[in-house]
C-alpha positions, 0 to 999 in steps of 0.5 A: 549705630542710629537709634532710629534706624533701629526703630524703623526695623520694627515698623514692619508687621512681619514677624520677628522668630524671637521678642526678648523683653529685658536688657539684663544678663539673661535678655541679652544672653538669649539674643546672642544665642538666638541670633547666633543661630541664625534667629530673627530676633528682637531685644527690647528693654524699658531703660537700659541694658543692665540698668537693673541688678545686670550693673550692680552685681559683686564684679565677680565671675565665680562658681559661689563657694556659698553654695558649695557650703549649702551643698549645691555642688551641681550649680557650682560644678556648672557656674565654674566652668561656665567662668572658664568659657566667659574668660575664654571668649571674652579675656579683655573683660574677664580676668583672674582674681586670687582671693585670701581667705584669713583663718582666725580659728585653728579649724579654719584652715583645713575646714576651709582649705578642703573645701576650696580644694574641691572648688578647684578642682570641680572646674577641672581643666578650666580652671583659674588655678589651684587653691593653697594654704599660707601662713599668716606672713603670706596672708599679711603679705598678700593682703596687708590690712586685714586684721592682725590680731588672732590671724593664724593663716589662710587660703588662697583660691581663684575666681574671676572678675569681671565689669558687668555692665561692659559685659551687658553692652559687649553682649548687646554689640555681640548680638548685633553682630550676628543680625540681632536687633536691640533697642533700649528705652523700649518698654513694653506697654501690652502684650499681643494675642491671638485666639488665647495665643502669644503673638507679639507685644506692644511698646512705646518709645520713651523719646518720641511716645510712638507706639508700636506694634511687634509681631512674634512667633515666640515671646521671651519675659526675661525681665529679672524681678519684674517678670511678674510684672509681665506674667500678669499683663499676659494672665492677670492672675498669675501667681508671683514666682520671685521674691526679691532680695537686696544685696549692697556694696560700699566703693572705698579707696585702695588704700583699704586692700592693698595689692592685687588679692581680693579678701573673701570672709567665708561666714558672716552674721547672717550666713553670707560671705564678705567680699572686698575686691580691688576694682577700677582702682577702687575696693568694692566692699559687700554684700548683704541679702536683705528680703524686700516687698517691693521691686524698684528700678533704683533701690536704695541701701538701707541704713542697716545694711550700710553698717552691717558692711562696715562693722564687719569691714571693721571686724577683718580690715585694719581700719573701718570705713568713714562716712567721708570715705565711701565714694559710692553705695549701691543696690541691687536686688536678685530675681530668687525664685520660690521653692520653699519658705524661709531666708531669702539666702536659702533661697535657689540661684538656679535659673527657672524657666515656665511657659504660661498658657499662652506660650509666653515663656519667662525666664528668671533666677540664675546669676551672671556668671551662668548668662550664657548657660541660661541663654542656651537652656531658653533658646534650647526649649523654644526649639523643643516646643516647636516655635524655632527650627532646630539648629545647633548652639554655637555660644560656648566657643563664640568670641564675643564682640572686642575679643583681645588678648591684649595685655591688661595695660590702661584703662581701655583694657574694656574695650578690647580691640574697640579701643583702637576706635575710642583712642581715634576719635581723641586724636580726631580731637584733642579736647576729646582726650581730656578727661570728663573730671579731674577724679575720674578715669574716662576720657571725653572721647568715651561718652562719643563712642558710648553715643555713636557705638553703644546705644547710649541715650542719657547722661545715666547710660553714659556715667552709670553704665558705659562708664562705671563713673557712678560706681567708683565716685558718685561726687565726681560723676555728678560734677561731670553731668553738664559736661557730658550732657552738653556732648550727648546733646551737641550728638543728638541735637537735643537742647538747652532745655533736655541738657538742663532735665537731664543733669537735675535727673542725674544728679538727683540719681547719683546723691543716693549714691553717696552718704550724707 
């Protein structure tokens, strides 16, 4: 997959059908579509596919049982069984996760027991299984170090699991399959119009500086928290839609949860849940909503959000976290979208989409479970408008790109039937099936295939995102940055020079990743 070839697509002044601005879940989720009906389409994104909230998500496939507490039971109804058709259509990159909810209340078993029920049952017959009560032996046996002190039982319910950045780039594979093209390190620098009119955009490569000019019938803002950004390029006065809120997760070892059940907190001290899920043979622990001014592209933990996850790590689990034993903590910040006053949780998860007076329509909101559903209602309004011929939306049966029903055996499991060409190349060479660092799980052969197959430009795309090394032990990625450097550059013919920038650059990215 050359970049290049890619760039010399949109040196053309015929117009694309479709520009998607934004390389998340939802930028990505409109490709697909729009090219599955046979759409020319464009995908441009500023950095990397899902460099943004798109990576930094729960690692869950769910319906939000929080927002069957809040009494939004439509979105639940929709998100379920959306996570039964993304398990369908891609069963090497989701997988059923069962969850105890402990009871230390005599009334949390039956308040929470019906409630889980009906999660359940909403997803009808895609379904991940029924929920049920067990006895505190069961919870202790399911989940041996929760805290034994008042436990009196609990719930067992399903959701799924998932890589969310894997997902990204499937999505962008899947994309590419069906004559979509899309190009990362893109962004867009202006916006182009005619008599008043969207028509297109400008961007600028990052690797070269060439500016170029991109003609469109229809252009798509699905940037998530920056899309007032680009609502403001296009109407200078514009009014925000998004008020960001920042959520974190802290990454520990296993031996905190045990076992293959994820433990779920129903209610925290600011009204949220608490997830701690096993992952990459790692626990992700989280998470927080934090209400934030500003919009970044890597934000940071605060102080206060690290130790409200770890006192109540404290309050559940037998043993509290250490600084030493956090291999990694990382943000993200959710595009909420304005309908009311109060704490961002209040806030709608529902996907938003508006047309400004020039036609440009910006899409936000939502989560990733309902990528796919949002993707649908976008293409389904651009169709509605006019802009695109009416075709049929084929998605909620499309198997997406890798689709494997292999058992879940090894770390390839992500790759789906990929993995076939990743194990190749480390036959190719031996060297290459040894692993970019001794504590990390990804062999040498992985930043090859991510360079030549999955558009992987930087050091950060390769150990942030096409492999979850940043994520699972920020230390050890960063020691594995010469290395992976030297590879993509030996790929790339980058030099000593661009080696030297990008390790200083990763490694200065991954140590806020860890505690100091």
């Amino acid at each position: 997959m050359n970049r290049q070839t890619l760039l010399d697509r949109i040196a053309t002044a015929e117009p694309w059908d479709v520009v998607i601005i934004g390389g998340g879940a939802t930028g990505l989720g409109i490709a697909v579509d729009a090219a599955a009906r046979g759409h020319k389409t464009l995908l441009v994104e500023a950095y990397d596919f899902a460099k943004g909230t798109s990576s930094r998500a729960t690692k869950l496939v769910h319906g939000g049982v929080r927002y069957l507490a809040q009494g939004n039971v439509s979105l639940v109804y929709e998100a379920l069984h959306e996570r039964g058709r993304l398990q369908a259509n891609a069963p090497h990159l989701v997988k059923v996760l069962p969850h105890v909810v402990p009871a230390y209340q005599w009334y949390d078993m039956p308040f929470y027991g019906a409630g889980l029920l009906l999660y359940s049952i909403l997803a009808g017959s895609l379904g991940f299984g029924m929920s049920r009560l067990i006895s505190k032996n069961e919870a202790l046996r399911l989940a041996p170090t929760l805290t034994q002190r008042g436990l009196l039982g609990g719930v067992v319910y399903y959701d799924g699991q998932f890589d969310d950045s894997r997902l990204a780039v499937t999505l962008m594979r899947t994309a590419m399959d069906h004559g979509a093209t899309l190009i990362n390190h893109l962004p867009v620098t202006g916006l182009v119009h005619q008599d008043g009119a969207i028509a297109g955009v400008t961007v600028t490569d990052r690797s070269s500086g060439q500016v170029y000019t991109i003609n469109a019938k229809s252009v798509v803002n699905a940037t998530g928290v920056f899309v007032d950004a680009i609502r403001s390029m296009d109407a200078p006065t514009a009014k925000p839609i998004v008020a960001p809120s920042q959520g974190i997760h802290i990454v520990v070892d296993r031996s905190f949860l045990p076992g293959d059940h994820a433990v779920m907190i129903p209610k925290t001290a600011d009204g949220r849940v608490l997830f701690a899920l096993p992952w990459h043979d790692c626990v992700v622990i989280g998470t927080t909503d934090t209400g934030v001014p500003n919009t970044s592209s890597e934000p940071r933990p605060l102080a206060a959000e690290i130790e409200f996850v770890l006192s109540h790590t404290e309050k559940y689990l037998s043993r509290r976290p250490q600084p030493n034993d956090i291999r990694s903590v990382f943000a993200g910040l959710r595009p909420l979208v304005k309908k009311g006053e109060g704490a961002t949780k209040t806030l709608s998860r529902d996907h938003t989409i508006l047309f400004a007076e020039s036609g440009m329509m910006t899409i936000t909101g939502g989560k990733w479970t309902t990528y796919r559903h949002m993707a649908e209602d976008a293409v389904d309004q651009l169709t509605a408008r006019g802009v695109l011929v009416a075709k049929p939306c084929i998605t909620k049966t499309l198997r997406l790109h890798g689709y494997s029903t292999a058992p879940d055996n090894d770390s390839m499991q992500m790759y789906g039937s990929d993995a076939a060409a990743v194990r190749e190349l480390a036959v190719h060479n031996p060297e290459w099936a040894g692993l970019i660092h001794p504590e990390l799980p990804y062999i040498q052969a992985e930043v090859l295939y991510a360079v030549r197959a999955e558009l992987a430009c930087t050091v950060e795309d390769v150990l942030a995102r096409r492999t979850r090394a940043l994520l699972i032990n920020a230390r050890a990625s960063a020691e594995a940055a010469p290395l992976v450097a030297a590879m993509i550059a030996a790929e790339l013919g980058h030099d000593q020079a661009w080696q030297d920038a990008q390790v200083a650059e990763y490694q200065a990215l991954a140590a806020g990743y860890q505690i100091s």
